[in-house]
C-alpha positions in Angstrom: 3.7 -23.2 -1.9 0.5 -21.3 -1.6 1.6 -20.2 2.4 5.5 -19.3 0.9 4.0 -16.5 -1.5 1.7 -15.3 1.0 4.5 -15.1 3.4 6.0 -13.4 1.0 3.5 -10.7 -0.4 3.3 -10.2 3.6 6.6 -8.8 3.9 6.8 -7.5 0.7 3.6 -5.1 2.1 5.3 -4.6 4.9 8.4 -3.1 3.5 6.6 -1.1 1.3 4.5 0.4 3.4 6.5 1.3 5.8 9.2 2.5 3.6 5.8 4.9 2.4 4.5 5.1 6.2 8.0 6.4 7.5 8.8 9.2 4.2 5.0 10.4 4.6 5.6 11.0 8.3 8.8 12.6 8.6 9.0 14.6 4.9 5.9 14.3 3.5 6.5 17.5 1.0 9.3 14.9 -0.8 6.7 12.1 -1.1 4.2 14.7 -2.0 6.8 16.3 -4.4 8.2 13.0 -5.9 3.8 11.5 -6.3 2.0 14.7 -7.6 4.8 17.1 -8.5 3.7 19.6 -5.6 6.4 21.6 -4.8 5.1 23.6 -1.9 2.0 21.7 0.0 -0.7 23.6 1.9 0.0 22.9 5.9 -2.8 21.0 5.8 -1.8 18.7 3.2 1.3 17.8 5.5 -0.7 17.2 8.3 -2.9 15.0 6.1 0.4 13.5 4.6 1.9 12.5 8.4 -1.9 11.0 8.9 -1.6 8.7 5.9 1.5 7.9 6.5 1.0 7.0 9.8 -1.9 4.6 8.5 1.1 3.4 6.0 2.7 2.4 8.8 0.3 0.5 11.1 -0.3 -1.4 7.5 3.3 -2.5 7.4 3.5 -3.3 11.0 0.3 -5.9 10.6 1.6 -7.1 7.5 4.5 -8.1 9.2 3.4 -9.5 12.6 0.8 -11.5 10.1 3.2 -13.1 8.0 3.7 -16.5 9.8 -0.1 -16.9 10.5 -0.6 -19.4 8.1 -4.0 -18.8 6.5 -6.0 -17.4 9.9 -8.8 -15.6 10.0 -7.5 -12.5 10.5 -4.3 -12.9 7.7 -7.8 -13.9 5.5 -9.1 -10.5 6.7 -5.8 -8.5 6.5 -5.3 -9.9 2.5 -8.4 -8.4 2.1 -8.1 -5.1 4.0 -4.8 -5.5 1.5 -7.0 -5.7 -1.7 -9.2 -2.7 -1.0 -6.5 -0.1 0.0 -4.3 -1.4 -3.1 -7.7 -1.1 -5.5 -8.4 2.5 -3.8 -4.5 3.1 -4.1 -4.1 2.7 -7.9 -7.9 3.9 -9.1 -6.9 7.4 -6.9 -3.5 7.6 -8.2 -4.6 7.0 -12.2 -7.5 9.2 -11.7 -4.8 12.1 -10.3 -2.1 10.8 -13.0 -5.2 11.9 -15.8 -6.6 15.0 -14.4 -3.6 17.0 -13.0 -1.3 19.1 -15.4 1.5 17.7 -13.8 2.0 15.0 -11.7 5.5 13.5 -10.0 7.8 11.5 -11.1 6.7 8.6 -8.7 3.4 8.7 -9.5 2.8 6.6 -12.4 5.4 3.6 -10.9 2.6 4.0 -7.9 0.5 3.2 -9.9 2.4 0.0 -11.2 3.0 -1.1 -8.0 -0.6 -1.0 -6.5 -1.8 -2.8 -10.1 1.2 -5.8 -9.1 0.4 -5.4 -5.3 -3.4 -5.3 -6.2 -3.1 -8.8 -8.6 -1.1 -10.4 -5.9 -3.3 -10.0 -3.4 -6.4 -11.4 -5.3 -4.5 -14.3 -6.5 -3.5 -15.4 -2.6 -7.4 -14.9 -1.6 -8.2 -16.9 -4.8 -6.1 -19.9 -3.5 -6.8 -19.9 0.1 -8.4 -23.5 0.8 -11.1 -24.1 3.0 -8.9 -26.1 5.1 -6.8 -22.3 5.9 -9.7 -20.5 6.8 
């Protein structure tokens, strides 16, 4: 039971970050727009967006290849990597949601979702068995 909700936090990752990876990297001023309520980013905010996204992306595309390891070493160290950009995720995206004037209409579901994503990460690590490491 344990490796099915892995498997399926894996691809659930995956989706998501892709689906985040891809709209960051080809219109990043909607994602900007729809998050923070920006309607007209600096240049260099897009070219920040397309980097992020493009770290979205290589998230997803782990998260996916990794989903049939069955507790390895590096799934171990991939739920973790998991935990820390899901923690930074949601603490960056409050913090924004309670110190900007205005914020996006995506933003506080973002934040949701990386609280969920966040939880189910720490449970899986939580219930890894020796035996999977």
């Amino acid at each position: 039971m344990r490796m099915r909700s892995r498997k399926k936090l894996f691809i659930a990752t995956a989706i998501i970050e892709v689906g985040a990876g891809l709209s960051l990297v080809s219109v990043p001023a909607v994602a900007m727009w729809l998050l923070l309520g920006v309607r007209e980013p600096s240049l260099e905010a897009l070219i920040m967006g397309r980097i992020g996204g493009a770290g979205l992306l290589a998230i997803g595309v782990a998260c996916w290849l990794a989903r049939d390891d069955r507790g390895s070493r590096s799934q171990r160290g991939l739920l973790w990597g998991m935990l820390v950009y899901n923690v930074g995720a949601c603490a960056v995206l409050a913090y924004v949601g309670s110190m900007l004037p205005t914020v996006g209409v995506a933003l506080w579901p973002g934040v949701v979702l990386h609280a969920v994503m966040t939880t189910w990460c720490a449970v899986n690590l939580r219930t890894i068995s020796p035996v999977d490491n």
